[in-house]
TIDO-694539 format. One line per field, with one value per residue (C-alpha): residue number from 1; residue in three letters; y negated, z negated, x. Coordinates in Angstrom, 1 decimal. Layout:
residues N
n: c(NUM, ...) $
res: c(ALA, ...) $
y: c(Y, ...) $
z: c(Z, ...) $
x: c(X, ...) $
This chain:
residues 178
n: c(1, 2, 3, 4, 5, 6, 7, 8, 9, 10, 11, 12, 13, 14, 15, 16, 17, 18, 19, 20, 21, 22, 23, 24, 25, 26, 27, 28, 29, 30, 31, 32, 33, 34, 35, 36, 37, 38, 39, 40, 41, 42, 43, 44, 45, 46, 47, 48, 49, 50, 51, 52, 53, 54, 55, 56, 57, 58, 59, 60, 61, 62, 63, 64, 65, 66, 67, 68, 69, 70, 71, 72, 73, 74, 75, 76, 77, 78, 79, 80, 81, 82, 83, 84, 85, 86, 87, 88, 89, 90, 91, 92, 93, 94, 95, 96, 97, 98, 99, 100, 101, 102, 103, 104, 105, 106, 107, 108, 109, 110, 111, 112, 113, 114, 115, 116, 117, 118, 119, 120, 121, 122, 123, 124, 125, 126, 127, 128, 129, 130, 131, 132, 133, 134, 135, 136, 137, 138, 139, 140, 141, 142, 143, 144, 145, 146, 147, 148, 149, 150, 151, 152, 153, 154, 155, 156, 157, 158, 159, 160, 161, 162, 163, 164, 165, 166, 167, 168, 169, 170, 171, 172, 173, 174, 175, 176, 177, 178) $
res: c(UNK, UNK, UNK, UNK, UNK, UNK, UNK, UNK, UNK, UNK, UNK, UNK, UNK, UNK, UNK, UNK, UNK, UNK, UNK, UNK, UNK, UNK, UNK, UNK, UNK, UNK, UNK, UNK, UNK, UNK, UNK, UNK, UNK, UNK, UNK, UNK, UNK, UNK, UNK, UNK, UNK, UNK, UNK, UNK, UNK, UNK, UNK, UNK, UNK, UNK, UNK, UNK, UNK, UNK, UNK, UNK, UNK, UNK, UNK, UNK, UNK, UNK, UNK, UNK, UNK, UNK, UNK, UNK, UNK, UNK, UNK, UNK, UNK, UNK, UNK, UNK, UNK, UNK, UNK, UNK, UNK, UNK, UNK, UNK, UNK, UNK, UNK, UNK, UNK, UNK, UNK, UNK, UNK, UNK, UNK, UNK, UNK, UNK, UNK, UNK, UNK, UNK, UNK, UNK, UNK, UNK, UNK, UNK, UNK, UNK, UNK, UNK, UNK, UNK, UNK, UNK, UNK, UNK, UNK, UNK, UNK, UNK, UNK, UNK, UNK, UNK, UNK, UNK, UNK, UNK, UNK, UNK, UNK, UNK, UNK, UNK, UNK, UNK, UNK, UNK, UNK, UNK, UNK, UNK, UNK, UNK, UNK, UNK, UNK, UNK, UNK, UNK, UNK, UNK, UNK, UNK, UNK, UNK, UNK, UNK, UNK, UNK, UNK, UNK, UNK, UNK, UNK, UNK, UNK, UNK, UNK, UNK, UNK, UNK, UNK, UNK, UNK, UNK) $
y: c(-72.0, -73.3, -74.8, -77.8, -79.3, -79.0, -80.0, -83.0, -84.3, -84.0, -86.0, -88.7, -89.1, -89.8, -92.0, -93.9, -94.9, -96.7, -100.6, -101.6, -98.6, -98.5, -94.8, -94.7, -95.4, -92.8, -89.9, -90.8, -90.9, -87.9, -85.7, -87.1, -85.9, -82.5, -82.3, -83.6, -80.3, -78.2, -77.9, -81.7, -82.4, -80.3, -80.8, -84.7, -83.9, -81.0, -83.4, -85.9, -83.5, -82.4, -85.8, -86.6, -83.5, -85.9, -87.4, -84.8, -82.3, -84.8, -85.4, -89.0, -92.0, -93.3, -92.7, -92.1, -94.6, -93.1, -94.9, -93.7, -93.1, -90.5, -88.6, -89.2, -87.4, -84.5, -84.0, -84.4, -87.1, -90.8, -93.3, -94.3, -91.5, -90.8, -94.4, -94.1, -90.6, -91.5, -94.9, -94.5, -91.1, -90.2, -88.0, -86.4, -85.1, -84.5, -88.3, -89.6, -90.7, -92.1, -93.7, -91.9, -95.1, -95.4, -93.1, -95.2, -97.7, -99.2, -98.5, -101.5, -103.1, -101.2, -98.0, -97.4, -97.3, -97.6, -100.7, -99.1, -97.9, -101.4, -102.5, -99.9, -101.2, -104.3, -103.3, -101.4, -104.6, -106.8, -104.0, -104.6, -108.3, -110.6, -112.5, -115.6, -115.8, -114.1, -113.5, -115.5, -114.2, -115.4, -113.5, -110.4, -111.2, -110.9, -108.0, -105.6, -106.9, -105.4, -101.7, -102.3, -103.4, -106.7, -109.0, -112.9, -114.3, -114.7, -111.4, -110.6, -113.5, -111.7, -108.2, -109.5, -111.4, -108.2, -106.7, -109.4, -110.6, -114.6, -116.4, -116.8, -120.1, -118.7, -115.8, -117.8, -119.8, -117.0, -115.5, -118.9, -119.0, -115.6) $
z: c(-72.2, -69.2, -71.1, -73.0, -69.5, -67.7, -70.9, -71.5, -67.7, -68.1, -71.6, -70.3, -66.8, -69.7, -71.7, -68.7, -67.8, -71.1, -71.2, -72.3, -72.0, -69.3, -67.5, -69.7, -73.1, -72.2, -71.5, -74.9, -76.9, -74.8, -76.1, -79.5, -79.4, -78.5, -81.0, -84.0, -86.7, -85.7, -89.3, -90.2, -86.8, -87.0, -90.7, -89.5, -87.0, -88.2, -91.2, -88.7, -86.9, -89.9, -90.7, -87.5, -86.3, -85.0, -82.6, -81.6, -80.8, -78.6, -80.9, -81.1, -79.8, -83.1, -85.6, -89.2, -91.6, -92.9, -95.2, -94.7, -98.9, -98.3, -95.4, -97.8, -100.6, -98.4, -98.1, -101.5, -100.2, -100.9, -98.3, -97.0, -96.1, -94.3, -92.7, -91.3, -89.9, -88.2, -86.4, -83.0, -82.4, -80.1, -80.1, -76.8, -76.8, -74.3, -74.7, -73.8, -75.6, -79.3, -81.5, -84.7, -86.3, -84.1, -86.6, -89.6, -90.7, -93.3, -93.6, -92.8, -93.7, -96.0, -93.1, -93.7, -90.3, -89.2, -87.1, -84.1, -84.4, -84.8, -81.9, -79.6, -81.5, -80.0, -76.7, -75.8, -76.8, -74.5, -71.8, -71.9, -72.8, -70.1, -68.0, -67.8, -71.4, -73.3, -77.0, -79.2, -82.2, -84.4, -82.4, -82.4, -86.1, -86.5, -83.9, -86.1, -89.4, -88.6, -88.0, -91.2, -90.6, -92.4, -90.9, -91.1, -87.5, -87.7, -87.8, -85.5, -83.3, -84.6, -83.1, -79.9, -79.5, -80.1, -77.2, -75.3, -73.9, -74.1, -75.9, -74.7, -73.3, -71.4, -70.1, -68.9, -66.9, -65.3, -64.8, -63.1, -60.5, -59.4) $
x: c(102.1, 100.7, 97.5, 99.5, 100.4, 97.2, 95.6, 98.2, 97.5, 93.7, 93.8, 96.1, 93.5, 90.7, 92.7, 94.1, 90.5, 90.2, 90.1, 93.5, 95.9, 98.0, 99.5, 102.4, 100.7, 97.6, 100.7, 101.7, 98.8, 97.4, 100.6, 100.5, 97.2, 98.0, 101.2, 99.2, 98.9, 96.2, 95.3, 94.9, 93.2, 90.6, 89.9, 89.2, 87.1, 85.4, 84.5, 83.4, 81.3, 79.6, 78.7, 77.3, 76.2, 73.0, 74.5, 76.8, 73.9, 72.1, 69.4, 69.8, 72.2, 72.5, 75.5, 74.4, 76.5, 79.9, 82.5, 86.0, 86.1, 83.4, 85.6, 88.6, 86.4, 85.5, 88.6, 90.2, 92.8, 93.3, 91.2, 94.4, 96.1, 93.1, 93.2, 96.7, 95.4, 92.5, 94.6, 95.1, 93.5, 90.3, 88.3, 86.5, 82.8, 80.3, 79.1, 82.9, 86.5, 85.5, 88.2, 87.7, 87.3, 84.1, 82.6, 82.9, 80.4, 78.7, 74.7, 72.9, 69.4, 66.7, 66.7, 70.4, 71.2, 74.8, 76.3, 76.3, 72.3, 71.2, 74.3, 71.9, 68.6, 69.5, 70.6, 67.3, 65.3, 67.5, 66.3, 63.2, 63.2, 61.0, 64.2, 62.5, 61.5, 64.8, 64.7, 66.5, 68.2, 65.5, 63.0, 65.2, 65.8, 62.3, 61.7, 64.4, 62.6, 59.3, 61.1, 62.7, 66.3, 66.3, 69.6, 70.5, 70.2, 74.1, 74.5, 72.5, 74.4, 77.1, 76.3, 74.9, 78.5, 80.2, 77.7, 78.8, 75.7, 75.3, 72.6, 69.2, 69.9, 72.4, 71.1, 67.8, 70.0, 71.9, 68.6, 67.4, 70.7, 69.4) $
């Protein structure tokens, strides 16, 4: 029995390194994690697995879209029951500490591609963008069109918000100050 402590001590160090959750909420989390029914937590993330088995194996960075109804279909339970299951739980692979929730998302553009791929699309143009001459959102707008993924230049405001990395304006002047 000495596995659900050392096991407990080494979830709550991971969790404790997350943005936002203090020592005594990663302890709890980490052994609500551990106490959840074998059974039902494995079904979830087995299910999960399966659908991204991609991105699990290394193969690419990229999650493949996946609506919560789908999982909830897979397995034969109402969407909400599987909402209030996957709240609040994490799960650990070799590429970090995921919220489950992480792994749900809506296909998006003509490609399908999930949130996130375009969110890393993105992020890998913003790489290798010139720093004097960053792109703007139409220019990215247009950059994601020609591999397919067709998005308004809000949204793609939008996703580069929730990257946070500032507007081209912005960024050429921090670039400038250095």
């Amino acid at each position: 029995m000495r596995a659900f402590p050392a096991a407990l001590e080494r979830l709550t160090e991971q969790f404790a390194r997350l943005p936002g959750i203090g020592m005594k909420s990663a302890q709890r989390l980490a052994f609500y994690v551990l106490s959840l029914p074998k059974d039902e937590a494995q079904s979830f993330a087995q299910a999960i697995l399966d659908a991204q088995r991609p991105f699990f194996s290394g193969q690419t960075a990229e999650l493949s879209p996946m609506k919560l109804s789908s999982l909830a279909e897979t397995l034969d339970l109402h969407p909400s029951t599987v909402s209030r299951a996957v709240r609040d739980k994490y799960l650990q692979c070799r590429q970090g500490i995921y919220p489950l929730r992480y792994f749900f998302s809506r296909a998006v553009g003509q490609q399908g591609l999930s949130r996130q791929a375009v969110k890393q699309r993105m992020l890998l143009r913003f790489k290798d963008e010139d720093s004097s001459h960053p792109l703007s959102d139409q220019t990215l707008c247009d950059l994601l069109a020609a591999e397919g993924v067709f998005l308004a230049r809000r949204t793609v405001a939008k996703y580069r918000i929730e990257l946070g990395i500032g507007s081209s304006t912005a960024r050429r002047a921090r670039n400038r100050g250095k």
